[in-house]
C-alpha positions in Angstrom: 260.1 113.7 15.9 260.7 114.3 12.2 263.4 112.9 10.4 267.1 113.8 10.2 266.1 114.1 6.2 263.0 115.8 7.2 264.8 118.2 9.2 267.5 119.2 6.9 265.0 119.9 4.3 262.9 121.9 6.5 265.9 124.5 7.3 265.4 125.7 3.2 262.4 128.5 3.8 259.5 127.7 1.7 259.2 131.1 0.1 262.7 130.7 -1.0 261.6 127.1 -2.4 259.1 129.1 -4.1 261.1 131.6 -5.8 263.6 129.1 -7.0 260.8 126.3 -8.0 259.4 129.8 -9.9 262.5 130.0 -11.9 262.8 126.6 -13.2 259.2 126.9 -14.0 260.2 129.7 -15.9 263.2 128.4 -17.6 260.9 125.5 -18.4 258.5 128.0 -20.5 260.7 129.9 -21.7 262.4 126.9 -23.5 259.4 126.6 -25.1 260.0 129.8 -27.2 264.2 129.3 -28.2 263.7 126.8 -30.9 261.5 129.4 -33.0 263.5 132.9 -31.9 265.1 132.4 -35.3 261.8 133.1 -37.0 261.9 136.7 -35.7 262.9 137.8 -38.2 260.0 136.5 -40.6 258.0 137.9 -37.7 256.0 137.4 -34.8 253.1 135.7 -36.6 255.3 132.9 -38.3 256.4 132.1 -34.7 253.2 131.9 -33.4 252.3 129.8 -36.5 255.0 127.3 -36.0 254.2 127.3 -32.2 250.9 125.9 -33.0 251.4 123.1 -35.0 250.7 119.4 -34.3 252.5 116.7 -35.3 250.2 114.2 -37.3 249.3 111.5 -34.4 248.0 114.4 -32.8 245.5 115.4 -34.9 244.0 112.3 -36.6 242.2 109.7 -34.5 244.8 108.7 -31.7 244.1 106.2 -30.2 244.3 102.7 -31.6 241.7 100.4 -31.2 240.6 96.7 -31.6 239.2 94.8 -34.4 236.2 92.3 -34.5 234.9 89.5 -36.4 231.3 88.2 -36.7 229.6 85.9 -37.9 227.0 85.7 -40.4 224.3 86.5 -38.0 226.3 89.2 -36.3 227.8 87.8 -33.3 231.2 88.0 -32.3 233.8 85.7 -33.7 236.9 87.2 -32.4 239.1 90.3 -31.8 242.1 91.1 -33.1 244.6 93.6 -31.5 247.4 95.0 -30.4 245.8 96.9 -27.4 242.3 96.2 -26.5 240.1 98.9 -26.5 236.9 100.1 -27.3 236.6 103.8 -28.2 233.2 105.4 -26.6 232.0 109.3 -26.5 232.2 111.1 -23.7 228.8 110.9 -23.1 228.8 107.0 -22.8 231.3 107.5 -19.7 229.4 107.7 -16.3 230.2 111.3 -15.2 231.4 110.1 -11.4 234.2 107.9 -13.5 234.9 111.4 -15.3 234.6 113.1 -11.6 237.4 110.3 -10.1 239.8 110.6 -13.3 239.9 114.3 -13.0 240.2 114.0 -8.9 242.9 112.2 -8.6 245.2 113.1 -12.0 243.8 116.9 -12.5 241.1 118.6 -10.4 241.2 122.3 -12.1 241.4 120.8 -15.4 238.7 122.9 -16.5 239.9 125.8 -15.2 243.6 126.3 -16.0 245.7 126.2 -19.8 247.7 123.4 -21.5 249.9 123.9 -18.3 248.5 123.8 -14.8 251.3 126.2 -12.9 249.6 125.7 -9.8 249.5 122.5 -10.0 253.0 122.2 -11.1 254.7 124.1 -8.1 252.9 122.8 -5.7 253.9 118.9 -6.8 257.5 120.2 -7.1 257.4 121.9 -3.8 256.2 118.5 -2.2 258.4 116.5 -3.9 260.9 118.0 -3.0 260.4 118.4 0.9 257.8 115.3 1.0 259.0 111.5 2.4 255.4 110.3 1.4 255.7 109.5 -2.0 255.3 111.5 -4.8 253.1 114.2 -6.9 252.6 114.3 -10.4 252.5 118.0 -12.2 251.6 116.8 -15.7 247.8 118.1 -16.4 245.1 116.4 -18.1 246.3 117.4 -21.5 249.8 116.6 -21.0 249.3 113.7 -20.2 247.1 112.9 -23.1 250.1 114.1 -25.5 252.9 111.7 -23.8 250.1 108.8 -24.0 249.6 109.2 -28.0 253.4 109.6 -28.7 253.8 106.7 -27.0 251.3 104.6 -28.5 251.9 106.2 -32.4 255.5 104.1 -31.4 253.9 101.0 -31.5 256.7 97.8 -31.4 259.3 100.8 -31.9 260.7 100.5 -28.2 263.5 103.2 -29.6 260.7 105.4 -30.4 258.9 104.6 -27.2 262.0 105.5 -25.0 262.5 108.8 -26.6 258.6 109.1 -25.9 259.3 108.5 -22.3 262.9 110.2 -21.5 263.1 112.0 -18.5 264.6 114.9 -20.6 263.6 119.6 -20.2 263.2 118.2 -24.1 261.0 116.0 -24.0 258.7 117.8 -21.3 259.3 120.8 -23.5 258.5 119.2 -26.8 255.3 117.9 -24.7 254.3 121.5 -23.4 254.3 122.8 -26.7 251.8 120.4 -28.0 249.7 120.4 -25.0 249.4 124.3 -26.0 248.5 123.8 -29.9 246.7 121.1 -28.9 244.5 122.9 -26.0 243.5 125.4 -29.2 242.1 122.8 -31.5 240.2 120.8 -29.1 237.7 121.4 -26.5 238.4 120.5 -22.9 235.8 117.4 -23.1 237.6 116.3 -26.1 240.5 116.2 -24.1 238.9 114.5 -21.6 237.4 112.2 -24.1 240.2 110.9 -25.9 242.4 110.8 -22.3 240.1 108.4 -21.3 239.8 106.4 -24.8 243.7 106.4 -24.6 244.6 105.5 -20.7 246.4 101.8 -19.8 244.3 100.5 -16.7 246.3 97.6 -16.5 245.8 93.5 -17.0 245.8 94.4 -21.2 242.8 96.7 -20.7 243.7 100.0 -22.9 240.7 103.1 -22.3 237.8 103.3 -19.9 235.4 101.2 -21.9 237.8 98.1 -22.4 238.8 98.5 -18.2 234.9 98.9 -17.5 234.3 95.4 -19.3 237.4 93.5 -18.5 237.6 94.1 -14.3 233.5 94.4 -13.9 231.5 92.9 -16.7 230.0 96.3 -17.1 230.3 99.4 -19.5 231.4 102.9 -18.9 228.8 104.2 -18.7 227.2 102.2 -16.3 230.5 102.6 -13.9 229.7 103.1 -9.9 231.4 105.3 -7.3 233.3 102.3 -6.2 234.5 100.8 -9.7 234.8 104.2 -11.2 237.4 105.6 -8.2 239.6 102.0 -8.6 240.0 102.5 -12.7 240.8 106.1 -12.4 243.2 104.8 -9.5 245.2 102.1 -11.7 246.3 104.8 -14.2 249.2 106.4 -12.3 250.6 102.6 -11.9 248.3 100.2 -13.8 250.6 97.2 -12.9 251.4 97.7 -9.1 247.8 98.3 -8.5 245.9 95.9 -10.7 243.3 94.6 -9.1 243.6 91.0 -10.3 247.1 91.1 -9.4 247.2 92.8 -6.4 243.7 93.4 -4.6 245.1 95.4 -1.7 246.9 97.7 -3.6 243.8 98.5 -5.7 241.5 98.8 -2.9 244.5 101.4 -0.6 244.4 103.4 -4.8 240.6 103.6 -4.8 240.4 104.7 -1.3 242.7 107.5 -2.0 240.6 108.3 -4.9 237.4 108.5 -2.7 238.7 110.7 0.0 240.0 112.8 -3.0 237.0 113.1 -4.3 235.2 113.8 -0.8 237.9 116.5 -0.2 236.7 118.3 -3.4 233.4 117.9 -2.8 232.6 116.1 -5.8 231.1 113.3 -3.3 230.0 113.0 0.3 232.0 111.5 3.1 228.9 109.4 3.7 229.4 108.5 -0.1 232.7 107.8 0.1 233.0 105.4 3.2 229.9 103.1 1.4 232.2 102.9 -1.7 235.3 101.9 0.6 233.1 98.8 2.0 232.7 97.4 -1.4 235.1 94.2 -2.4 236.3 93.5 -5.6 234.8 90.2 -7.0 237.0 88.3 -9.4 234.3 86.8 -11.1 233.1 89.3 -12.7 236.6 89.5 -14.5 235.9 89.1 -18.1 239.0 87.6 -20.6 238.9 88.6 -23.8 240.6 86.6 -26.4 243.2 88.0 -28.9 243.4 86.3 -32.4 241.8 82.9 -33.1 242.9 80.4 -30.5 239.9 79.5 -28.5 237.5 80.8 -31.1 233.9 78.5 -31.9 235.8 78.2 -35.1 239.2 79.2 -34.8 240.7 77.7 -38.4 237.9 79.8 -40.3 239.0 82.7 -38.1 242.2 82.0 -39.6 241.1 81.9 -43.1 239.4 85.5 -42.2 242.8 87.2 -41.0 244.8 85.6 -43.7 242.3 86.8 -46.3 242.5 89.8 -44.6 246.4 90.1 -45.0 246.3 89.9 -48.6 244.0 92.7 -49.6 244.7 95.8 -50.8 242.0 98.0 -49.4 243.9 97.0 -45.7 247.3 99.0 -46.7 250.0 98.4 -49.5 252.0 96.3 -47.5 251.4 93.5 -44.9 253.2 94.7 -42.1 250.6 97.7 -43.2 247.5 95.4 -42.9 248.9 93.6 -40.0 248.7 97.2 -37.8 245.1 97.9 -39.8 243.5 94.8 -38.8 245.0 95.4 -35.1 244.8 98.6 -34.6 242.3 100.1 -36.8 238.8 99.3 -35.2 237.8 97.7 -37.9 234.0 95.2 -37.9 234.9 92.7 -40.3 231.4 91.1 -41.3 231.7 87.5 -42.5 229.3 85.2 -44.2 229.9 81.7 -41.8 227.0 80.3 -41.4 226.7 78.0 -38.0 224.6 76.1 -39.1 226.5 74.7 -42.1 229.5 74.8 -40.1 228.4 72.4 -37.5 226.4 70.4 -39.4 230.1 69.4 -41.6 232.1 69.6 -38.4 229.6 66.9 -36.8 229.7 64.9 -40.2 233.4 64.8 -40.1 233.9 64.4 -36.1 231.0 61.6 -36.3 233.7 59.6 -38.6 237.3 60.8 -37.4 238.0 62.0 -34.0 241.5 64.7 -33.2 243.5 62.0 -32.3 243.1 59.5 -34.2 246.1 58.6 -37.2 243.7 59.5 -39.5 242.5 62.9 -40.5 239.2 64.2 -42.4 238.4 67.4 -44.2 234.7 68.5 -45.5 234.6 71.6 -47.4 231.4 73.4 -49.1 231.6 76.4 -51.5 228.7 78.5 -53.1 228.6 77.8 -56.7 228.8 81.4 -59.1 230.0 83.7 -55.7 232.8 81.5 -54.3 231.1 81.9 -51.1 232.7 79.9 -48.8 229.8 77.4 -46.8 231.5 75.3 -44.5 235.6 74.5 -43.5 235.7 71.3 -40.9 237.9 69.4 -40.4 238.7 66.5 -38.0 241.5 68.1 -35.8 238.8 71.7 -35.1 241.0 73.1 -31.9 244.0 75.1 -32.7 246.8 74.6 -30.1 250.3 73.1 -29.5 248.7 69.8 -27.3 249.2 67.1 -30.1 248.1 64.5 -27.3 245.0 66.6 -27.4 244.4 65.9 -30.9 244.8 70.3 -31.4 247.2 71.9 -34.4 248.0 74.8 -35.7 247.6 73.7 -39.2 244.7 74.2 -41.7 244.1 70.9 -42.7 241.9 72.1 -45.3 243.9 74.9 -47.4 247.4 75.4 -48.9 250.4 76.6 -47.1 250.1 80.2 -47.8 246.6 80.0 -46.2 248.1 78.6 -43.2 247.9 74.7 -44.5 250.9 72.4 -43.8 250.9 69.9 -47.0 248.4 69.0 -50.2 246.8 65.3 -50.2 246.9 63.5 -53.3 243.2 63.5 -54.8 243.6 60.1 -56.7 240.6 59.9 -59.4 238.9 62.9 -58.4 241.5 64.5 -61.3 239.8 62.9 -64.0 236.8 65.6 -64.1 239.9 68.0 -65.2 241.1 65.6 -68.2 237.5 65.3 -69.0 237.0 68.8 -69.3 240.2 69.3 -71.1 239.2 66.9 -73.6 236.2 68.4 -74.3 237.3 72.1 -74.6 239.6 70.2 -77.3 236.9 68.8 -78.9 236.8 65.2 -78.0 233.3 64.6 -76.9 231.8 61.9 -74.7 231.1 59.7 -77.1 235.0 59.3 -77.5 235.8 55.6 -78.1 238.6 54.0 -76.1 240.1 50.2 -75.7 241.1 50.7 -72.0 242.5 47.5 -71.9 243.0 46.0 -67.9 247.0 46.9 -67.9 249.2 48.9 -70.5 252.7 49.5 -70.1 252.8 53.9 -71.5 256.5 53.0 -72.1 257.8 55.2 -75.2 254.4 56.5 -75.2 255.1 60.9 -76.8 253.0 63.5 -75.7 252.5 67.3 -76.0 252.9 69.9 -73.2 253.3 73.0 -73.3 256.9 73.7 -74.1 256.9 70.4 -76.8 256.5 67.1 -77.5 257.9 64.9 -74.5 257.7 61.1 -74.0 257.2 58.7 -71.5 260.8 57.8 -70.4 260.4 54.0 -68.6 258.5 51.1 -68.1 254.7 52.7 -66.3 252.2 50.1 -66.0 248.7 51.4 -65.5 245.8 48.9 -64.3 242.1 49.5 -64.3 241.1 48.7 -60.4 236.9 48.8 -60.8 236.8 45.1 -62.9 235.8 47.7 -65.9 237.9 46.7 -68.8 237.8 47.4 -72.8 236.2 50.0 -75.3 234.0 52.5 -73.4 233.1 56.3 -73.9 233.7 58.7 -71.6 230.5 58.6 -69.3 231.2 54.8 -68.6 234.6 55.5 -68.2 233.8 58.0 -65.8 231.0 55.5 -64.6 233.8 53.5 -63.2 236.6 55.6 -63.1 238.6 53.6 -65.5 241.9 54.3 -65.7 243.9 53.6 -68.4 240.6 55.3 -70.5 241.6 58.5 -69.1 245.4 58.1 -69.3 244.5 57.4 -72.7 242.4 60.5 -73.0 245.2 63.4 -71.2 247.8 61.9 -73.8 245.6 62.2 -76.8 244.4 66.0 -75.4 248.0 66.6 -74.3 249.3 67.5 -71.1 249.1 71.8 -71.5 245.4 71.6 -72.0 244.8 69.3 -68.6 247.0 71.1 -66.5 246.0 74.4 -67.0 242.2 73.5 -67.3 243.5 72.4 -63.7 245.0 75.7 -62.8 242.0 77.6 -64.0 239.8 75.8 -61.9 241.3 76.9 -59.0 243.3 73.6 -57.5 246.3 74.8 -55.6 248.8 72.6 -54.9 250.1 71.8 -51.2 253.7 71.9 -51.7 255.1 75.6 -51.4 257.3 77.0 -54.6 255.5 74.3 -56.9 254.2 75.8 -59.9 250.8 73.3 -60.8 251.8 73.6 -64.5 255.4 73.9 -64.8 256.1 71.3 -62.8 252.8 68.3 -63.5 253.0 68.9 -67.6 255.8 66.1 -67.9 253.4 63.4 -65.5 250.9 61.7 -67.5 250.1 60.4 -63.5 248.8 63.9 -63.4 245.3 62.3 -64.6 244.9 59.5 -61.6 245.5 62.3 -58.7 249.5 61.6 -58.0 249.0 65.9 -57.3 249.0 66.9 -53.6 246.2 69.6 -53.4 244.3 71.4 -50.9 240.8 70.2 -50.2 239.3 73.5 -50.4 240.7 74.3 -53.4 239.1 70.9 -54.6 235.9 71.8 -53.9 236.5 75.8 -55.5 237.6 73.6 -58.7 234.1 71.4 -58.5 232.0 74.6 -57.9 233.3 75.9 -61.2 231.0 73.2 -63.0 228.6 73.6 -60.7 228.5 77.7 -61.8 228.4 76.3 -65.5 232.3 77.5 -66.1 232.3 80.3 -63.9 235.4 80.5 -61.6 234.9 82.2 -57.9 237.7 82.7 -55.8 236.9 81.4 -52.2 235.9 83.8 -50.0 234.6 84.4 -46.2 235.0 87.8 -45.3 231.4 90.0 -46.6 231.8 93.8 -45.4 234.9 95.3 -43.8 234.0 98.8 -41.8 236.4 101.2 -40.4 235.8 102.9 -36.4 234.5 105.8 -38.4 231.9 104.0 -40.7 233.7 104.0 -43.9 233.2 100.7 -45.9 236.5 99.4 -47.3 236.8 97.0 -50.5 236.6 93.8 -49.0 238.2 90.5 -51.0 236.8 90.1 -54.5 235.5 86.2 -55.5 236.5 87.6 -58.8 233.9 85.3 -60.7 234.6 85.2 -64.3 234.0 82.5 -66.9 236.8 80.0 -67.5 235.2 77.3 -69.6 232.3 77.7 -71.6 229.0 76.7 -70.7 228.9 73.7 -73.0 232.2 72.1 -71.5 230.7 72.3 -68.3 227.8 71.3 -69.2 229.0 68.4 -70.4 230.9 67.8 -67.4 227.8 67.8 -65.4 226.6 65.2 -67.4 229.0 62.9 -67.2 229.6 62.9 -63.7 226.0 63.1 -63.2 226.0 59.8 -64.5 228.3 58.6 -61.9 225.7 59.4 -59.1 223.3 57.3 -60.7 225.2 54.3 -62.5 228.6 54.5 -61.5 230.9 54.5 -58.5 228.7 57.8 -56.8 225.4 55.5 -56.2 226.7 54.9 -52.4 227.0 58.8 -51.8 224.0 60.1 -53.5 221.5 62.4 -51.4 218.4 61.0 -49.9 216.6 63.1 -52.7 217.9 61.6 -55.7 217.6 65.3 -56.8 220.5 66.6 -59.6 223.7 65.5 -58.7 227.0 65.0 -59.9 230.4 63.8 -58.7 233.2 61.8 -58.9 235.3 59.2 -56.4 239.0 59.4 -55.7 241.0 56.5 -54.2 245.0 56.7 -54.2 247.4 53.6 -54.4 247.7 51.7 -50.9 244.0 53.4 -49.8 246.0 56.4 -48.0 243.5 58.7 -48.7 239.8 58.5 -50.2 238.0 61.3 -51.5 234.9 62.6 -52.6 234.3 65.5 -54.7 230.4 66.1 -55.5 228.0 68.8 -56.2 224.4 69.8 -57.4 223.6 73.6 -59.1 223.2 75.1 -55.6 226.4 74.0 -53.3 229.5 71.6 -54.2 231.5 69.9 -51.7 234.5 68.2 -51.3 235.0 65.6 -48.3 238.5 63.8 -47.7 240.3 61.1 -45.3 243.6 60.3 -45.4 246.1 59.0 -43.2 248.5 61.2 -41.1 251.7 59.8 -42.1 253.4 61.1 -39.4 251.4 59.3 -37.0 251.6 55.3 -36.1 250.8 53.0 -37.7 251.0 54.7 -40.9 254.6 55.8 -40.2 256.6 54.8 -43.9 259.0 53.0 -42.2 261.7 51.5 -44.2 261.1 47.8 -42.7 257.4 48.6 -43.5 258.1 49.7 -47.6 260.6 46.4 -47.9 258.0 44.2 -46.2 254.6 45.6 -47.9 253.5 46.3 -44.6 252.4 49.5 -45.2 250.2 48.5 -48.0 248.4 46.7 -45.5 248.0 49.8 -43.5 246.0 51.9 -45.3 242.1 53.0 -44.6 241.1 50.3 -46.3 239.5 48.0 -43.5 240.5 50.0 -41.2 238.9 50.2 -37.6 238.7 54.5 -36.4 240.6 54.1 -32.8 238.2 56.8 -31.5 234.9 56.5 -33.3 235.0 53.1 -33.7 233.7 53.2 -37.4 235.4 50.7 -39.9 236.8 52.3 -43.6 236.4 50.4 -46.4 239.3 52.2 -48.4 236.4 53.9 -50.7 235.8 57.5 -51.8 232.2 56.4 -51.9 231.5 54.9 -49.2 233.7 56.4 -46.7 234.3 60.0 -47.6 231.1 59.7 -49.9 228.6 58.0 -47.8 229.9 58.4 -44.3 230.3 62.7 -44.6 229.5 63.8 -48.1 226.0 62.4 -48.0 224.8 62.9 -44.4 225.8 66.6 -44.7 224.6 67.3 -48.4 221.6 65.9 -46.8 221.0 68.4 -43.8 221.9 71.2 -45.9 219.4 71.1 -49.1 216.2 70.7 -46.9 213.8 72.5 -48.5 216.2 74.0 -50.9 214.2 73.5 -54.6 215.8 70.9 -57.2 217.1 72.6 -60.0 218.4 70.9 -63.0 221.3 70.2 -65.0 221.3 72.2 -68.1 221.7 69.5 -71.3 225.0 70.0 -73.2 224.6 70.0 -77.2 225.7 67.3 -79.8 228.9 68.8 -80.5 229.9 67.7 -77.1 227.8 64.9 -76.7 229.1 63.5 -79.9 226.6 62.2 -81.7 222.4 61.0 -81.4 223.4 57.7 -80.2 225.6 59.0 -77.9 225.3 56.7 -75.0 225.4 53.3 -77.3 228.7 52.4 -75.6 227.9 52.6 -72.3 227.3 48.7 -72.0 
C-alpha cells in the first residue's frame, strides 16, 4: 500500500506536473537572457557576444594538478600538492570508465546541448513525487563548470560557498557558461577535462589519481568493475569511499552496472561478473604530500624552499606556494644517492638520532655550487623527539628551514688568511705569537672607524705552538694569537666581509654577519654561529680558485605543458682573485700534510687542503676540507638542549660543563669515543671515510702555485721551523 506521502502526491496529475515543471524550466532559461536585454539596443549581436563569454578559469587549463620531485636519476622524490591529480588525455582513459561516468551522471551527453531538458524534467518530475532518493539534472558540462569554479576558489571557502549556493543565480550563471562553453570545446574535451577535474574521494582528485590510489592501476588500464565504483563515488565521494565504507561502494557500483546493462552499453551477463568482484585494500596506494616520509626528506626541504624564493615560480610566495602545488610542475634535481648515502652512513656510523650529540656532513661542487650531499645525524623529519626525528635542518640557516648556527671555532682563520692576503700581507708574514697576550687597549679598524678593544681578553695558543711563525705554520697549527694578530693588523672590514663574500651565513635570524662581528676581534677563532652548509659554500670558493657559487639542488623546473621555467641561478662569479686563493690553497694544503689535517687526509694523499676547528669547552669540532673537485664540511657539536650538556647554572659555577664536552666523550648509541678534535673526530671519523668513497677513480688534479707577491719572498718557507 503506498504511502500517505505517496498518496497525496499522487492526486497532482502528471501532465499537470509537466506543464508546471515546463514553466520553471522556462523561467530558468529565460533568466539566462535578462541580464543582457539592456544590450538591445547595441543589438542583437552584442548580446549574443556577451552571452558567449567565459570567465578566465574556464578557458585556460582548469584543473590544478600536482607537482613532483626527482632525483638525479629521475625517480620520484616527492609530490607536492594541494589536490592530487594527474592530468591524462582522453585517450589514456579506458573507454568502459568513460562508458560508466557518462551512465550514471549523463547518458545522452552526446546527444543533447549545454542543457539536457530531458534530462532535467524528468529528475524534477521524480524528485518531486519519488521517496527513493534523488536525481540529479545537471549534464555533463554543467557539471564540469561548477567543478572549476569551485576549484579556481582554492582556500577561499567565501568563494567556494558562492560556488556552491543553492541559488536560480548561481544555476543561471552556470547555464550560461555551460552554453559558451559547449561552443569552444568539443564534447570529448568536455568529457576530458570532467574526468581530469572530478573528486573520487580519500584525497584522489581526476580519474588517473582515483585509478592509482584505490587499485594500483592507471586509467587506462581500469576494468568493468573498478571503472563502474570510480564513476560511482563522484555523486558522494565521501559516503561512498571505498576505504571508508566498502558496502556503500560496492551498493554505488552495482547501480552503476545495472545502469550501464540498462543502456546497453554492457551485458547483463557482464554486469553480474563485475558485481562478484571484492574490493582488496591492498592494492590501496598512499601517496605522500610534501616531504615527511621522503628517502631524503631535509633535501626535499631544501628543494621546496629553494623553490619558494625564485622568481620564475610567481612574484610573490603565496604565488609560488599555489605554483609549486597546483601547477604540475617536474622539478628535476641533481641529488645524487650515491653521495647522499655514502655521507648519511659516514655521519650515522659516528652519531645516532638520539643521542645529545648531533653531526652534520655537507659536500658542494666547486665553480657550480652544486649541491653533493646534506646529512645529517637526526635524517627523519617528525615531531617524535624520543625517536630521535625533527623538523629542523640541522645543516642550513633559519630561512632555509635551520633552527640555530654552530660556532665554527678555527675553521674562521682561512677567512682572515684570505683577508690578509687580498690586503697584501703575504704568507711569509712574520709574527711573535707569544703562548698568552692580553688584546687589552689593543685599536683596530672596521668599517665605520677605528675601534678598540675595551677590557681585559686573554688569548692562549692551545696546539703547544708558540713564538715567531709565518702564516703556513701558523695555519700548520692553528695558532691563535698569530691570527688575532693578523685580523687586527688587516682590520676587521676586510675579514668580515671576505666572510660575507664567501657565502657564510650566520644562524641567528636579523643578524647582519658584518654589522654586527666588525667590533669582535673573536670573529677570527669561530665565536660566529654559522650554518654548516654555508661553511662548506665558503670552502668551495677556494676550491673554484675565488669563484663564488650559490648552493643549489634543483636542475630543470618543467611546467604540465612542457615549458621550461628559469630554475635557481648558482650565480657563480669571482669574489677573490685567483692569486688570494691560490694562496689560500697553499697554505691550508700545508695543513693536510704537516699540520693539524694529517689525521683527516684521504687514503690518496692526492691534493688537499683544509683546516680544523675546535671551540672552547670541545662543544663542537669541525672540519672544513676540500681538493679542486668537491669540498666538504663535516661538524659535531653538542645539542645543548639535551642532557648532559644542559648549561645549567650549578654546572657553569661548578666547571662541570667544561667537563662535558665531546672531548672523551663515549657516543650513547654508537658507542664511538670523541677525542674533542676537528681532526680526528669530524676529520677522520666522517670527512675522511666519505672523501674517500667519493673520489674513486676521480683523476688528481693539482693545486695551481700562487706567485711571489703572495708568497712573499724566495725563501718563503724559512720560518716554518
Amino acid at each position: 500500500m503506498p504511502t500517505p506521502r505517496r498518496r497525496a502526491r499522487s492526486v497532482i496529475p502528471s501532465a499537470l506536473m509537466f506543464v508546471l515543471v515546463s514553466v520553471l524550466a522556462g523561467v530558468l532559461i529565460a533568466g539566462l537572457f535578462v541580464p543582457f536585454a539592456g544590450l538591445a539596443g547595441a543589438g542583437s549581436k552584442a548580446a549574443a557576444t556577451e552571452l558567449n563569454k567565459l570567465p578566465v578559469e574556464l578557458t585556460a587549463s582548469a584543473a590544478p594538478s600536482r607537482s613532483k620531485v626527482l632525483l638525479g636519476n629521475g625517480d620520484v622524490l616527492a609530490y607536492f600538492y594541494d589536490e592530487n591529480r594527474i592530468p591524462v588525455t582522453l585517450d589514456k582513459i579506458a573507454p568502459v570508465m568513460q562508458q560508466a561516468q557518462l551512465a550514471i551522471e549523463d547518458q545522452r551527453f552526446y546527444s543533447h546541448g549545454a542543457l539536457d531538458v530531458r534530462g532535467t524534467l524528468r529528475a524534477l518530475v521524480y524528485n518531486t513525487t519519488s521517496d527513493s532518493g534523488t536525481q540529479g539534472g545537471s549534464s555533463i558540462t554543467q557539471q564540469y563548470v561548477k567543478m572549476v569554479l569551485v576549484t579556481q576558489c582554492a582556500e577561499d571557502q567565501a568563494c567556494v560557498r558562492n560556488a556552491k549556493a543553492e541559488s536560480v543565480e548561481r544555476k543561471i550563471r552556470e547555464l550560461r557558461y555551460a552554453i559558451a562553453l559547449e561552443k569552444q570545446k568539443t564534447k570529448d574535451q568536455i568529457l576530458e577535462g570532467y574526468l581530469n577535474i572530478a573528486y573520487y574521494g580519500d584525497g584522489a582528485y581526476g580519474v588517473e589519481a582515483a585509478a592509482r590510489h584505490y587499485f594500483d592501476t592507471t586509467a587506462a588500464k581500469l576494468n568493468l568493475a573498478q571503472a563502474a565504483m570510480l564513476a560511482g563515488l563522484v555523486q558522494n565521494p565521501d559516503a561512498n569511499n571505498p576505504v571508508k565504507n566498502e558496502s556503500a561502494a560496492i551498493d554505488r557500483r552495482d547501480v552503476v552496472l545495472n545502469r550501464m546493462a540498462e543502456l546497453q552499453y554492457i551485458t547483463t551477463e557482464q554486469a553480474a561478473r563485475a558485481k562478484r568482484a571484492t574490493f582488496d585494500e591492498d592494492d590501496v596506494q598512499v601517496t605522500r604530500n610534501g616531504c615527511i616520509g621522503t628517502r631524503y626528506p631535509f633535501l626535499c626541504d631544501y628543494v621546496r624552499r629553494t623553490l619558494l624564493k625564485s622568481d620564475s615560480l610567481g612574484a610573490t610566495e603565496k604565488e609560488r606556494a599555489a605554483m609549486i602545488n597546483r601547477g604540475g610542475l617536474t622539478i628535476k634535481t641533481a641529488i645524487d644517492e650515491k653521495t647522499q648515502d655514502i655521507a648519511q652512513k659516514q655521519v650515522s656510523d659516528v652519531v645516532g638520532p638520539t643521542d645529545p650529540v648531533i653531526s652534520t656532513m655537507n659536500m658542494i661542487q666547486p665553480g657550480t655550487g652544486l649541491i653533493l650531499a646534506m646529512a645529517q645525524s637526526r635524517p627523519v623529519m617528525g615531531g617524535d623527539a624520543k625517536k630521535g626525528q625533527t623538523y629542523w635542518n640541522l645543516a642550513v640557516d633559519p630561512g632555509m628551514g635551520g633552527l640555530q648556527g654552530y660556532q665554527a671555532g678555527s675553521t674562521f682563520k682561512a677567512f682572515t688568511a684570505a683577508a690578509a692576503l687580498e690586503e697584501g700581507l703575504p704568507l711569509s708574514t712574520s709574527i711573535d705569537a707569544r703562548k698568552t697576550i692580553d688584546y687589552r687597549g689593543r685599536s683596530y679598524e672596521t668599517c665605520g672607524g677605528r675601534n678598540r678593544v675595551g677590557e681585559s681578553w686573554r688569548v692562549s695558543n692551545s696546539t703547544g705552538r708558540n713564538g715567531r711563525m709565518n702564516m703556513t705554520t701558523a695555519a700548520e697549527f692553528s695558532v691563535n694569537n698569530y691570527f688575532v694578530e693578523l685580523e687586527l693588523r688587516t682590520g676587521m672590514c676586510p675579514v668580515v666581509e671576505m666572510a660575507d663574500k664567501l657565502g657564510v651565513k650566520v644562524g641567528t635570524k636579523d643578524r647582519d654577519l658584518v654589522d654586527f662581528y666588525q667590533n669582535i676581534p673573536a670573529f677570527t677563532l669561530g665565536s660566529v654561529e654559522v650554518s654548516p652548509l654555508s661553511m662548506a659554500e665558503a670552502y668551495a670558493t677556494f676550491a673554484a680558485r675565488g669563484i663564488h657559487c650559490n648552493p643549489i639542488i634543483v636542475d630543470k623546473i618543467t611546467t604540465a605543458n612542457g615549458q621550461e621555467l628559469a630554475a635557481p641561478s648558482a650565480d657563480c662569479k669571482r669574489v677573490v682573485s685567483e692569486d688570494v686563493a691560490d694562496g689560500v690553497n697553499k697554505m691550508l694544503a700545508s695543513v693536510m700534510t704537516n699540520g693539524t689535517g694529517t689525521k683527516a687526509a684521504t687514503s690518496d694523499r692526492r691534493p688537499q687542503a683544509g683546516k680544523t676547528g675546535t671551540i672552547s669547552s670541545n662543544e663542537a669540532v669541525w672540519f672544513a676540507g676540500y681538493t679542486p673537485e668537491v669540498a666538504g664540511v663535516s661538524m659535531i657539536s653538542i645539542d645543548n638542549q639535551k642532557k648532559p650538556f644542559i648549561k645549567s647554572g650549578a654546572a657553569r659555577r661548578s666547571g662541570e660543563f667544561r667537563r662535558t664536552g665531546v672531548k672523551n666523550y663515549r657516543v650513547p648509541s654508537t658507542g664511538v669515543v670523541l677525542n674533542g678534535s676537528g681532526s680526528a673526530d669530524a676529520g677522520r671519523k666522517i670527512w675522511q671515510p666519505t672523501m674517500n668513497s667519493y673520489l674513486k677513480g676521480v683523476p688528481k688534479t693539482d693545486f695551481v702555485e700562487p706567485p711571489a707577491s703572495i708568497t712573499g719572498s724566495n725563501d718563503r718557507f724559512q720560518q716554518r721551523r
